[in-house]
Predicted model as a PDB file, atoms N, CA, C, CB and O in Angstrom, pLDDT in the B-factor column:
MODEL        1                                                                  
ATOM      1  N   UNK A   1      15.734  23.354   1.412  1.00 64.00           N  
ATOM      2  CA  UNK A   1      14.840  22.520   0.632  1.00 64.00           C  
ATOM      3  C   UNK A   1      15.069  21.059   0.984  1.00 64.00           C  
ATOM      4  CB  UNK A   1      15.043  22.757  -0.876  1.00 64.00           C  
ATOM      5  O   UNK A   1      16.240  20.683   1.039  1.00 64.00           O  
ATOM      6  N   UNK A   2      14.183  20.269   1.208  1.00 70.00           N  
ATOM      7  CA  UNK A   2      14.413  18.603   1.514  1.00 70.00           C  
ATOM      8  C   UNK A   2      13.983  17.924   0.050  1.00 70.00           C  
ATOM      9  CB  UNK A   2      13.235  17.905   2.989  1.00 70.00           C  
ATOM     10  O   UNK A   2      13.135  18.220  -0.792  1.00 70.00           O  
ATOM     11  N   UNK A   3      14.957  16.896   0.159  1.00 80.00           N  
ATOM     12  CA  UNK A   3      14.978  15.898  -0.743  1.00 80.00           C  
ATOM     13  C   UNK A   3      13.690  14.873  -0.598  1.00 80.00           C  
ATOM     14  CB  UNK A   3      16.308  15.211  -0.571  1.00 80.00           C  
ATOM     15  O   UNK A   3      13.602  14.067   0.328  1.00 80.00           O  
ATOM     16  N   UNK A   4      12.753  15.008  -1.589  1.00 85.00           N  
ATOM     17  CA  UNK A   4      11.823  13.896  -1.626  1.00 85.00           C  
ATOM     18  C   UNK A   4      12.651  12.595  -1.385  1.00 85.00           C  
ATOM     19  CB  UNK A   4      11.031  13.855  -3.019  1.00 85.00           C  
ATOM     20  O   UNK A   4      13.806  12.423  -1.776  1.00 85.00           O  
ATOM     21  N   UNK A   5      11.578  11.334  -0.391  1.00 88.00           N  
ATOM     22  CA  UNK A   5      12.078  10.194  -0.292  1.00 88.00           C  
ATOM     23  C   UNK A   5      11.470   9.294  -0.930  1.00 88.00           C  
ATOM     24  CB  UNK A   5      12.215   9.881   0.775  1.00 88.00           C  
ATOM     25  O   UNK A   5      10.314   9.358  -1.348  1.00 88.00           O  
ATOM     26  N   UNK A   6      12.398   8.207  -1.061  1.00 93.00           N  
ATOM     27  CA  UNK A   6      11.757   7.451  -1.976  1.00 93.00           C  
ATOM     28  C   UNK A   6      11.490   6.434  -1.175  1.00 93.00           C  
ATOM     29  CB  UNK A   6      12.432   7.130  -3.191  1.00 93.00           C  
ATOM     30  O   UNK A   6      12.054   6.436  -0.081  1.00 93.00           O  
ATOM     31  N   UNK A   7      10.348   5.048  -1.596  1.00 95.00           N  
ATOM     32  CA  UNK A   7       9.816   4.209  -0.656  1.00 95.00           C  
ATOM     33  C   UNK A   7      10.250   2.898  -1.265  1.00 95.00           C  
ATOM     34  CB  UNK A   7       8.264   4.392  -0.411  1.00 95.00           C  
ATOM     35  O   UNK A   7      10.674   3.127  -2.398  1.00 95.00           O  
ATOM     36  N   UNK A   8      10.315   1.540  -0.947  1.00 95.00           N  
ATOM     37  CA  UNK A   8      10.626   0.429  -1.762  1.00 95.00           C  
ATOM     38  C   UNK A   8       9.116   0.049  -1.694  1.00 95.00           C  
ATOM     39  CB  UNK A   8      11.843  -0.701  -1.214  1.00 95.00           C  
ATOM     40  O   UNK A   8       8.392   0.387  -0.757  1.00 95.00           O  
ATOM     41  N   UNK A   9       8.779  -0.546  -2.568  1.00 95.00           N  
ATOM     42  CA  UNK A   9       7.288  -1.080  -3.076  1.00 95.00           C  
ATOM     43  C   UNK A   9       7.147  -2.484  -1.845  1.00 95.00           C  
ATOM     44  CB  UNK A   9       7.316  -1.736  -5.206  1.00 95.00           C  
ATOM     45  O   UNK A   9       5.992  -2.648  -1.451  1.00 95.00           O  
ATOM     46  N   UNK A  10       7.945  -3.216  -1.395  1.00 95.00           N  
ATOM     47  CA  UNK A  10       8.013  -3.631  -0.250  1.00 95.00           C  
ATOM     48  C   UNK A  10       7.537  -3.070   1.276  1.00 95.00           C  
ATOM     49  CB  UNK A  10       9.052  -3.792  -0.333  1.00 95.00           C  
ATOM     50  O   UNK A  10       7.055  -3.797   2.145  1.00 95.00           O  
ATOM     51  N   UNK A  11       7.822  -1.365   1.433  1.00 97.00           N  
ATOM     52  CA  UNK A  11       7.738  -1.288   2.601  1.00 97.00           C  
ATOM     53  C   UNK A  11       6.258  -0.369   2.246  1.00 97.00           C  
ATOM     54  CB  UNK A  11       9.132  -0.717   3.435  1.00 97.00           C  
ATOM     55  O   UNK A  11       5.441  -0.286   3.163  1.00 97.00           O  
ATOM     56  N   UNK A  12       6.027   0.125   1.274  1.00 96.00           N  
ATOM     57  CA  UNK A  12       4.478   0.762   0.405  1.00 96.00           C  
ATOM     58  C   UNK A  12       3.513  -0.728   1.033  1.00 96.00           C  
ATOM     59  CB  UNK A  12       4.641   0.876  -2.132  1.00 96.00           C  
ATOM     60  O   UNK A  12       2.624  -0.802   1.881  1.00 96.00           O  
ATOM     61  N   UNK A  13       4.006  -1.509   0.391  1.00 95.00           N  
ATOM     62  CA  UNK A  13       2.644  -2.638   0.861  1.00 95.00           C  
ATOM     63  C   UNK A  13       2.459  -3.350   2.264  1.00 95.00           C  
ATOM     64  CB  UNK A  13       2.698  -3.958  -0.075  1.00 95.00           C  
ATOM     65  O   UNK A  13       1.473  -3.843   2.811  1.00 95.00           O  
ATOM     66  N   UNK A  14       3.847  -3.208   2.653  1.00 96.00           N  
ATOM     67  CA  UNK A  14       3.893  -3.139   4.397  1.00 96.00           C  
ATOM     68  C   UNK A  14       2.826  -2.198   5.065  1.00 96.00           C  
ATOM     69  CB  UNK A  14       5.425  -2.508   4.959  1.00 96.00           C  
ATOM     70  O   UNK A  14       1.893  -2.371   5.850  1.00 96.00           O  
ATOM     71  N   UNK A  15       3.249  -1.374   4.560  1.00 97.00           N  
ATOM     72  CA  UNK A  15       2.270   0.090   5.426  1.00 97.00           C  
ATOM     73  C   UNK A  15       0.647   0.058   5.210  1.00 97.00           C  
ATOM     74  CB  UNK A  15       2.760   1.882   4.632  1.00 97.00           C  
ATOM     75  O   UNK A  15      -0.315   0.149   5.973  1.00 97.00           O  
ATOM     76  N   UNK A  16       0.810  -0.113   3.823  1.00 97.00           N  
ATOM     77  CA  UNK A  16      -0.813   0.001   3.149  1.00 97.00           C  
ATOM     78  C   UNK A  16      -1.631  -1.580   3.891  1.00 97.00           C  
ATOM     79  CB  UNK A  16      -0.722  -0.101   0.816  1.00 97.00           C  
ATOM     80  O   UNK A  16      -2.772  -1.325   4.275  1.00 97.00           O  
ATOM     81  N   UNK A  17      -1.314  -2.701   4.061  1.00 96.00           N  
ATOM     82  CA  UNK A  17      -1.950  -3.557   4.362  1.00 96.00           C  
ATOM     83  C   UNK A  17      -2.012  -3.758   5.751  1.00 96.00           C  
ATOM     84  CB  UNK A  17      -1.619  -4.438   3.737  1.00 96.00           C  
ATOM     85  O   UNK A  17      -2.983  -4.369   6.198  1.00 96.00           O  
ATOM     86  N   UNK A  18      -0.837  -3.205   6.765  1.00 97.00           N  
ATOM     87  CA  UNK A  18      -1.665  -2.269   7.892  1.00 97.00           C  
ATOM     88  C   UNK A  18      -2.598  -1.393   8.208  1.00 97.00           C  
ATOM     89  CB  UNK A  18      -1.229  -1.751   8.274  1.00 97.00           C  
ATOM     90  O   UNK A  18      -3.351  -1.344   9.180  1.00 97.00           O  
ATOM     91  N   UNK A  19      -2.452  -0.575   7.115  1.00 97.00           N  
ATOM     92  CA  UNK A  19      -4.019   0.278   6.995  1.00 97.00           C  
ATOM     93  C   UNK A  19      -5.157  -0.423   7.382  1.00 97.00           C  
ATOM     94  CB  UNK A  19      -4.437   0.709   5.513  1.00 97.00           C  
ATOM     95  O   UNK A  19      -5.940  -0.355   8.328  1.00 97.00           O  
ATOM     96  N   UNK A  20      -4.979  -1.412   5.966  1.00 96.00           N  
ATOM     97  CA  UNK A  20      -6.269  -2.380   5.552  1.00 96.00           C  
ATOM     98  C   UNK A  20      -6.729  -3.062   6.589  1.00 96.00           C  
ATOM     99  CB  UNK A  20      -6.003  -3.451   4.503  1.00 96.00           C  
ATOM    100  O   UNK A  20      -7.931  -3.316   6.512  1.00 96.00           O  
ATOM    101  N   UNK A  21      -6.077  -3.517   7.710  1.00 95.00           N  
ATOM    102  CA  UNK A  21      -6.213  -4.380   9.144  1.00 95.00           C  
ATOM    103  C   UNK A  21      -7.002  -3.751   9.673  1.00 95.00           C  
ATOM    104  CB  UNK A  21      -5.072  -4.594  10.119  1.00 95.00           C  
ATOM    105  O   UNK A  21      -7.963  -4.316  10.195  1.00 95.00           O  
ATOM    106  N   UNK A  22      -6.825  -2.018   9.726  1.00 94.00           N  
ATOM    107  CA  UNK A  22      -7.693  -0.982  10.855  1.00 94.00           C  
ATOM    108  C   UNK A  22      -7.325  -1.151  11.829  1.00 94.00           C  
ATOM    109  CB  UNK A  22      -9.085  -1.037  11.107  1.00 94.00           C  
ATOM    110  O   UNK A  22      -7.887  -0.410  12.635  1.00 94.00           O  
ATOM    111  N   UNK A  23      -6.301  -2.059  12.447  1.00 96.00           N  
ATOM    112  CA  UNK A  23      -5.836  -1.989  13.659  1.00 96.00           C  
ATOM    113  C   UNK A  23      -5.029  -0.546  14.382  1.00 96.00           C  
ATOM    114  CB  UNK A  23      -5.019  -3.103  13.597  1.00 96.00           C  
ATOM    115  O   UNK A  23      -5.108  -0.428  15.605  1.00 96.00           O  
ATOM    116  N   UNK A  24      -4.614   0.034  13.941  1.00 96.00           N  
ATOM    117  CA  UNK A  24      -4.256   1.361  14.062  1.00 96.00           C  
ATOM    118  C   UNK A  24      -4.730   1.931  13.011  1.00 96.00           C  
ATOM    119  CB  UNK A  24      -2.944   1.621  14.212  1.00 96.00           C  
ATOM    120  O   UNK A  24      -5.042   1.471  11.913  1.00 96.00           O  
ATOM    121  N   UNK A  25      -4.779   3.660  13.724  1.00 96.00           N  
ATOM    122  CA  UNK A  25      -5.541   4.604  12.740  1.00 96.00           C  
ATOM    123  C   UNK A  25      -4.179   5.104  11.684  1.00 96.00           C  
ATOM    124  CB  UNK A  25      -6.416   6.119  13.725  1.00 96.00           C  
ATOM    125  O   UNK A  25      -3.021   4.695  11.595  1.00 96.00           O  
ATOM    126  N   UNK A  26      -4.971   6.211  10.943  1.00 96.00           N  
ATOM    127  CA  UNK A  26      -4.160   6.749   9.816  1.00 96.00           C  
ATOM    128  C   UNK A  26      -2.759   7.729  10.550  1.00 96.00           C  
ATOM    129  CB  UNK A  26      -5.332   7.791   8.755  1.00 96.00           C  
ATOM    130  O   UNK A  26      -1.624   7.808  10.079  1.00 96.00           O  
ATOM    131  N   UNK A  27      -3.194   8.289  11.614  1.00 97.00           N  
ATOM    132  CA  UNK A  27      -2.612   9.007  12.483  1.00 97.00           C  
ATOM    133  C   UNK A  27      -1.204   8.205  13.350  1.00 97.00           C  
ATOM    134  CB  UNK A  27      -3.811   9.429  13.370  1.00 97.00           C  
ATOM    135  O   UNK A  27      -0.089   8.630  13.651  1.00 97.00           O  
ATOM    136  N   UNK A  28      -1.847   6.944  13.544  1.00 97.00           N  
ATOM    137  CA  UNK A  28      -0.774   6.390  14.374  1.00 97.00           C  
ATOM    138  C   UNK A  28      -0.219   5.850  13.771  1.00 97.00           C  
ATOM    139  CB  UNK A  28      -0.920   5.721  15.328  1.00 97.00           C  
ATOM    140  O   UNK A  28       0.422   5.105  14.512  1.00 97.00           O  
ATOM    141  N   UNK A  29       0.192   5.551  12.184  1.00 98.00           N  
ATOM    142  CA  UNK A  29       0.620   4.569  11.348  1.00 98.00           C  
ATOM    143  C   UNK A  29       1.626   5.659  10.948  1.00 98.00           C  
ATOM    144  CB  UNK A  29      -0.439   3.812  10.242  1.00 98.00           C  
ATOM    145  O   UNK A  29       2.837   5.480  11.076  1.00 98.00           O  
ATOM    146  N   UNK A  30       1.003   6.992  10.376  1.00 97.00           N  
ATOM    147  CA  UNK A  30       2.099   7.892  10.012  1.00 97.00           C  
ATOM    148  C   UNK A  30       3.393   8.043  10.809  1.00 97.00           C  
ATOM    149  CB  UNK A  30       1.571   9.106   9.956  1.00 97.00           C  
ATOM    150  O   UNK A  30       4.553   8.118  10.405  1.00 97.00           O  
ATOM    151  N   UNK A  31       2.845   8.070  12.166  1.00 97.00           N  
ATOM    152  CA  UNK A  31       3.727   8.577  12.969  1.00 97.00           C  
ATOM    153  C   UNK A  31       4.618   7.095  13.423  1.00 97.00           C  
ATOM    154  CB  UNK A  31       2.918   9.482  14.205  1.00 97.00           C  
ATOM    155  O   UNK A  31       5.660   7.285  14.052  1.00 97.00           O  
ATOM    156  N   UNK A  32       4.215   5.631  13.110  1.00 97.00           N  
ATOM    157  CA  UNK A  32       4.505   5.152  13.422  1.00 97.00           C  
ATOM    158  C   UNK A  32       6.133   4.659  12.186  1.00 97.00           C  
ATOM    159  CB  UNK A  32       3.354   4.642  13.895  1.00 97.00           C  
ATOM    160  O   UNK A  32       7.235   4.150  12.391  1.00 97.00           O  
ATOM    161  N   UNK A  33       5.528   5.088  11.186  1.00 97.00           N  
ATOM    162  CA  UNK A  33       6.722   4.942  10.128  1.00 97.00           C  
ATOM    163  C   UNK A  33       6.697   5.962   9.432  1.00 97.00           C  
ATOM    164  CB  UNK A  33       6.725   3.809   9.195  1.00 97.00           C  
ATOM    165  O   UNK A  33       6.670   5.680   8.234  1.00 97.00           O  
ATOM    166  N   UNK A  34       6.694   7.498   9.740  1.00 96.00           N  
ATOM    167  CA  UNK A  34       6.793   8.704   9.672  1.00 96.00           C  
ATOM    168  C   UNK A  34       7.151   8.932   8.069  1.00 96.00           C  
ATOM    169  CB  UNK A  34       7.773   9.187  10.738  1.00 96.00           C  
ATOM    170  O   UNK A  34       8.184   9.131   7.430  1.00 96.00           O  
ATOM    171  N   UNK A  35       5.312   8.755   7.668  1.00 97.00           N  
ATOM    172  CA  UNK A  35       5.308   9.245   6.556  1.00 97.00           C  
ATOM    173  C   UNK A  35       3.978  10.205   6.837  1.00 97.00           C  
ATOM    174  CB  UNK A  35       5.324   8.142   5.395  1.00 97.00           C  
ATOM    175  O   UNK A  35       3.465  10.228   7.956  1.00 97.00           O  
ATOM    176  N   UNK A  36       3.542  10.871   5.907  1.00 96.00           N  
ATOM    177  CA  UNK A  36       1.976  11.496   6.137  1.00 96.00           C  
ATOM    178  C   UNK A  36       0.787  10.796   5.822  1.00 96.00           C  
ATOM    179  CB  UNK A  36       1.751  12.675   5.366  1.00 96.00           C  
ATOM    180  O   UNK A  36       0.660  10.258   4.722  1.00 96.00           O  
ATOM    181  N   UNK A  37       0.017  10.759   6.578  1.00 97.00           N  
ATOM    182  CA  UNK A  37      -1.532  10.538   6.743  1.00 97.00           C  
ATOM    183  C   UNK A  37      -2.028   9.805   4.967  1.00 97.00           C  
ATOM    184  CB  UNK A  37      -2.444  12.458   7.199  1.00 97.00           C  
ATOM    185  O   UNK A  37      -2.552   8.759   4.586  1.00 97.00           O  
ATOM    186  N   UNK A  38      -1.424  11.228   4.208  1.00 97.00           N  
ATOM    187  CA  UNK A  38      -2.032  11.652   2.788  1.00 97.00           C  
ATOM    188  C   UNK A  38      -1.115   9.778   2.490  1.00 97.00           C  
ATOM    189  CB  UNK A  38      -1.250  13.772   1.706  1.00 97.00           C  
ATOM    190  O   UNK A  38      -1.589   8.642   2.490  1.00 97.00           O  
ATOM    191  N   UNK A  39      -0.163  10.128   2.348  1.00 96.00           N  
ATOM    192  CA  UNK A  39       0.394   9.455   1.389  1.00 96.00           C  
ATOM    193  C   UNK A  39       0.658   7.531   1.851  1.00 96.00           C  
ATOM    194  CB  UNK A  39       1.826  10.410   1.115  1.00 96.00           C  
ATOM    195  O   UNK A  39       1.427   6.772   1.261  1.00 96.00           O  
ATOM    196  N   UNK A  40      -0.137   7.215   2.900  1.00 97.00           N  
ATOM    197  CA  UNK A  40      -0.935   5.871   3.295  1.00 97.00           C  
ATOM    198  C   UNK A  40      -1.546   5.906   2.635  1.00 97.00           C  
ATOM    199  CB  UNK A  40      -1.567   5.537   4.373  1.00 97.00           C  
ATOM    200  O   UNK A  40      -1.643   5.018   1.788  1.00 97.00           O  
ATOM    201  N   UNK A  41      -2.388   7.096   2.673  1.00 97.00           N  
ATOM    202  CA  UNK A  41      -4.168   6.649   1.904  1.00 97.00           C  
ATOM    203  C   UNK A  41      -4.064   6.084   0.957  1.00 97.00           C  
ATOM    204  CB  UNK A  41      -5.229   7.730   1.365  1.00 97.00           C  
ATOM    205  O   UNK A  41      -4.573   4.966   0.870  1.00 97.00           O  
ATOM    206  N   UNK A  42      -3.110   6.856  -0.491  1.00 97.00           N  
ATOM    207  CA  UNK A  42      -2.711   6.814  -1.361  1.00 97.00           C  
ATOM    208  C   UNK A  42      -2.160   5.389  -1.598  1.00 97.00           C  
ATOM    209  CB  UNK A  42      -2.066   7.786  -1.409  1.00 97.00           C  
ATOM    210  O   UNK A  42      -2.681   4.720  -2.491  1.00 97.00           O  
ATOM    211  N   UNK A  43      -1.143   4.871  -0.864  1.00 97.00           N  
ATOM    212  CA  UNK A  43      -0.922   3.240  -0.880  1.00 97.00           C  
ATOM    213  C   UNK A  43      -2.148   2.477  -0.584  1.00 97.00           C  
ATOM    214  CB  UNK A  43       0.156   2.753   0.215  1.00 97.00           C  
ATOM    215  O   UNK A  43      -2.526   1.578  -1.336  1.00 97.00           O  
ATOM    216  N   UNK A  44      -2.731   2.782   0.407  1.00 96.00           N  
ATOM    217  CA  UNK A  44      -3.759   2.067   0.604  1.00 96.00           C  
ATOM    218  C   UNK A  44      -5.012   1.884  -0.570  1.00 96.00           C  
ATOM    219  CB  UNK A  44      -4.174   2.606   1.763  1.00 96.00           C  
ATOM    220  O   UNK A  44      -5.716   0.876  -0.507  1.00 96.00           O  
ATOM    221  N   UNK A  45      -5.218   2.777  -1.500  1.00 95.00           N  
ATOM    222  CA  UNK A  45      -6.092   3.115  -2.411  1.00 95.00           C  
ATOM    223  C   UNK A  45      -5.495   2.253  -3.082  1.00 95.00           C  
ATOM    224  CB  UNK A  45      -6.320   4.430  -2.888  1.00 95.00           C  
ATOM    225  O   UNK A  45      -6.100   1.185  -3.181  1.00 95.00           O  
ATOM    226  N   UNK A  46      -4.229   2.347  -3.735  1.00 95.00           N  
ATOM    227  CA  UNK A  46      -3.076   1.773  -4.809  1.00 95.00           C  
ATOM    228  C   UNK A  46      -3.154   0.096  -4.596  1.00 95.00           C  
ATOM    229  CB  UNK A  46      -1.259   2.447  -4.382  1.00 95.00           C  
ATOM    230  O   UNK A  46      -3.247  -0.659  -5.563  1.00 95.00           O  
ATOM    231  N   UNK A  47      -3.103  -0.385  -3.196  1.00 94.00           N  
ATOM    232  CA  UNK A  47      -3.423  -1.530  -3.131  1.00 94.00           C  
ATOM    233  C   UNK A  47      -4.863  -2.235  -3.042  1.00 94.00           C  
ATOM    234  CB  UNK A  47      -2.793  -1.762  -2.313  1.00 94.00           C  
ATOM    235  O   UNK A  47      -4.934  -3.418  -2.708  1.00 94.00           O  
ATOM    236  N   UNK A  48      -5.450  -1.851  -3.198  1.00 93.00           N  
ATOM    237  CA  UNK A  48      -7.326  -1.976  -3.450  1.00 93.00           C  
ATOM    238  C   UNK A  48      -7.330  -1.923  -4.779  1.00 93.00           C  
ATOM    239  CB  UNK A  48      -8.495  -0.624  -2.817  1.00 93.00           C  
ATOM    240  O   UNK A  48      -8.092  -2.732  -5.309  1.00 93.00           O  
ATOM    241  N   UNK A  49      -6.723  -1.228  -5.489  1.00 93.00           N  
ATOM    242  CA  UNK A  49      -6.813  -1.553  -6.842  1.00 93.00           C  
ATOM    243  C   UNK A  49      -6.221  -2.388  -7.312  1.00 93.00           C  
ATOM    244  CB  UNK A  49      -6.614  -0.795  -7.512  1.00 93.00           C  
ATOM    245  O   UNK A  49      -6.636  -3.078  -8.244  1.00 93.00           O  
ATOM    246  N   UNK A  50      -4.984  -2.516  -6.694  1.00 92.00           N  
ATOM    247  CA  UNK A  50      -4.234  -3.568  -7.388  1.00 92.00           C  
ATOM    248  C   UNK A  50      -5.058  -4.925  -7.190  1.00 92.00           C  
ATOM    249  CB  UNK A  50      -2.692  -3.679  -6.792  1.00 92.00           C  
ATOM    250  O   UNK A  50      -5.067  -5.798  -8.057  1.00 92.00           O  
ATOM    251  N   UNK A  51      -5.860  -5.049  -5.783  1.00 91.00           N  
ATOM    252  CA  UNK A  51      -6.123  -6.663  -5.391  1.00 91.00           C  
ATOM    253  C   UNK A  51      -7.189  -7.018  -6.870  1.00 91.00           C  
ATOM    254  CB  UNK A  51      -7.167  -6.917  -3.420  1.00 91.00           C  
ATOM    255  O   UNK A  51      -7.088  -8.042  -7.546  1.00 91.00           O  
ATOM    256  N   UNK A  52      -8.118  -5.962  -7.105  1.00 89.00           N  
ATOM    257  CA  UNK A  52      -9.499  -5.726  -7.416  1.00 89.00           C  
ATOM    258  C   UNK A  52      -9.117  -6.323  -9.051  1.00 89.00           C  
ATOM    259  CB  UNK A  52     -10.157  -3.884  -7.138  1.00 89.00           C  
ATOM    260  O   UNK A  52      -9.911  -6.949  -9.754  1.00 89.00           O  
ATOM    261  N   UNK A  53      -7.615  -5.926  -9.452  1.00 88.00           N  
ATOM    262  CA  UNK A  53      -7.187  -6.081 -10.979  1.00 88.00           C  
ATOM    263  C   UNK A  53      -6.471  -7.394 -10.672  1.00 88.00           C  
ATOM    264  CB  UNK A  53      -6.136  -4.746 -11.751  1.00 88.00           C  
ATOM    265  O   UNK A  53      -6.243  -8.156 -11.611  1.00 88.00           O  
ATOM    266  N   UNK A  54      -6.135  -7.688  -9.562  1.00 88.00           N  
ATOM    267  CA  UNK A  54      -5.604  -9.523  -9.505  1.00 88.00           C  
ATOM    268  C   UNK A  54      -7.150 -10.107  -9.900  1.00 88.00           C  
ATOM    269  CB  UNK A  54      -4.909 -10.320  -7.424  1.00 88.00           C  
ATOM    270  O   UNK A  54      -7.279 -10.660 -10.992  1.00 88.00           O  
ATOM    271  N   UNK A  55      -8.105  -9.999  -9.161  1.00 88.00           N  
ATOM    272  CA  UNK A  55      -9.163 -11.175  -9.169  1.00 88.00           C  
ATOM    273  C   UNK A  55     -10.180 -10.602 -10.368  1.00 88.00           C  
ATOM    274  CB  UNK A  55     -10.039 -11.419  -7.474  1.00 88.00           C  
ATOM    275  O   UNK A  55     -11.367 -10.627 -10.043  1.00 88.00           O  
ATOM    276  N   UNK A  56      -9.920 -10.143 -11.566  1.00 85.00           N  
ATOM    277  CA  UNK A  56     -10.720  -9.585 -12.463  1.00 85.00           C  
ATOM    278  C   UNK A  56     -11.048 -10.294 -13.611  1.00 85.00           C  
ATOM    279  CB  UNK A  56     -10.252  -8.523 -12.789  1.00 85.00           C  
ATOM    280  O   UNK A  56     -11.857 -10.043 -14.504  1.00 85.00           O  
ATOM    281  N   UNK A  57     -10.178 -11.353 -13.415  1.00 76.00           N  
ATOM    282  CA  UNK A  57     -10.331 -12.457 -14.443  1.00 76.00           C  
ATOM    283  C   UNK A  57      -9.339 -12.132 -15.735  1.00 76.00           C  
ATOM    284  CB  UNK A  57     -11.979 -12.550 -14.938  1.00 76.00           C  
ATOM    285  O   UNK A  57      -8.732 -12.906 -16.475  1.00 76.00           O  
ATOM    286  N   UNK A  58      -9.396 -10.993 -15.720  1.00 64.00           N  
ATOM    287  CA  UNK A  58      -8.381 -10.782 -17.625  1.00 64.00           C  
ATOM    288  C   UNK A  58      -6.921 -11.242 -17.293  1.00 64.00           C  
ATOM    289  CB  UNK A  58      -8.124  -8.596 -18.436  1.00 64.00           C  
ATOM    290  O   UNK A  58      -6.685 -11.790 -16.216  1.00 64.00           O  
ATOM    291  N   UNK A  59      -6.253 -11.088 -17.930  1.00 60.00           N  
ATOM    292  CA  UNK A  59      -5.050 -11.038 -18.121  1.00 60.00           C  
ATOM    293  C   UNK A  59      -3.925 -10.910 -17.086  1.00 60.00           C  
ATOM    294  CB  UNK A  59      -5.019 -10.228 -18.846  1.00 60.00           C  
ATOM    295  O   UNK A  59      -3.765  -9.793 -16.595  1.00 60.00           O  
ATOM    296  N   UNK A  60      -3.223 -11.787 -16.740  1.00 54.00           N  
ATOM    297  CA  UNK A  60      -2.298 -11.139 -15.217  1.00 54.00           C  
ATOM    298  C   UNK A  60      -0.779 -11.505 -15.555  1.00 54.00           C  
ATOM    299  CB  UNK A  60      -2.790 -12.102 -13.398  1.00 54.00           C  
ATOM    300  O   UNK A  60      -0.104 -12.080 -16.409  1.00 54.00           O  
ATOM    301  N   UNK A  61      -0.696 -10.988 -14.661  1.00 56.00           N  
ATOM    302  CA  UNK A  61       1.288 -11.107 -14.948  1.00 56.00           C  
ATOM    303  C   UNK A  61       1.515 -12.372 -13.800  1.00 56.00           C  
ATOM    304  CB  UNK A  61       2.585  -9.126 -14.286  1.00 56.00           C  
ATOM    305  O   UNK A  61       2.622 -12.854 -13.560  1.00 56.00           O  
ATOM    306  N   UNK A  62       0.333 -12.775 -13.193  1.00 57.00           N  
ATOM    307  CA  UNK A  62       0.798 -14.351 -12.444  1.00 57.00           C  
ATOM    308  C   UNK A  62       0.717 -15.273 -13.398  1.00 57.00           C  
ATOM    309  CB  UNK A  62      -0.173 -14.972 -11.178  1.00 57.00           C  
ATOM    310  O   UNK A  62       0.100 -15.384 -14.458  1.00 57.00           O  
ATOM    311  N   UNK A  63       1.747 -16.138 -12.573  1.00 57.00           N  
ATOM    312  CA  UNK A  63       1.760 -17.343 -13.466  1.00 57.00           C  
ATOM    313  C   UNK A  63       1.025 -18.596 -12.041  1.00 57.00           C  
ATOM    314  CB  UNK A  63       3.818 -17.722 -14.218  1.00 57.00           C  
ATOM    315  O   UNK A  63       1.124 -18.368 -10.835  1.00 57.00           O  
ATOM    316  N   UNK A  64       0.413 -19.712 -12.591  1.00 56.00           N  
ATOM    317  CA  UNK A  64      -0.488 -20.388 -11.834  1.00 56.00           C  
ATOM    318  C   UNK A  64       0.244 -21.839 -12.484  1.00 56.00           C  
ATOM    319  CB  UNK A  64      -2.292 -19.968 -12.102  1.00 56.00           C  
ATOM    320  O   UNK A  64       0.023 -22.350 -13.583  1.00 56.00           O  
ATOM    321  N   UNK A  65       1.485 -22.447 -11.060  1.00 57.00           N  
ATOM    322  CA  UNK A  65       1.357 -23.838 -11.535  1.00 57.00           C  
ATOM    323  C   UNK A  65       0.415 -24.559 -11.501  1.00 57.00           C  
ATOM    324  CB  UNK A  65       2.021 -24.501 -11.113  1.00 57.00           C  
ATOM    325  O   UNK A  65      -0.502 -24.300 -10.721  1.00 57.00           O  
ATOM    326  N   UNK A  66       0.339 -26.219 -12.742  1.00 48.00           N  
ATOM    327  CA  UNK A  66      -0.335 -27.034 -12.672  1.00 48.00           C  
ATOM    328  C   UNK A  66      -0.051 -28.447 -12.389  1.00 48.00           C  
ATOM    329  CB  UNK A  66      -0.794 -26.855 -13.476  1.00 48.00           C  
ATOM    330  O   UNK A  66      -0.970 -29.265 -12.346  1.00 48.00           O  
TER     331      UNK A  66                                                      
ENDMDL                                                                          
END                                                                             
C-alpha cells in the first residue's frame, strides 16, 4: 500500500500557474513534477477560484496599505 503525499500550498500554486501559462501540456507537467494529470487540474481549478474570490469585491483576508 503507498502512503498518500502531501503537497505544500507553495509548490500546488507553482504547478497550477504553470498550467495557467499553457506552455506545457497537462501530460508534460505531470511527468514533469510527477504528480497526475487529475490532480493539476484540480489545482488549477482551485486557483481560478481562488483569483475569481480575490477580485470579487467582498470581504478578503488582504490587507491594502495606504
Amino acid at each position: 500500500m503507498s502512503k498518500q503525499r502531501k503537497f505544500s500550498a507553495e509548490f500546488k500554486v507553482k504547478v497550477a500557474l504553470e498550467a495557467l501559462s499553457g506552455e506545457l501540456t497537462l501530460a508534460e507537467l505531470a511527468s514533469k513534477y510527477d504528480v497526475h494529470p487529475t490532480q493539476i487540474t484540480g489545482w488549477k481549478r482551485q486557483a481560478k477560484e481562488g483569483m475569481v474570490a480575490a477580485f470579487s469585491g467582498g470581504p478578503s483576508d488582504f490587507s491594502v496599505g495606504r
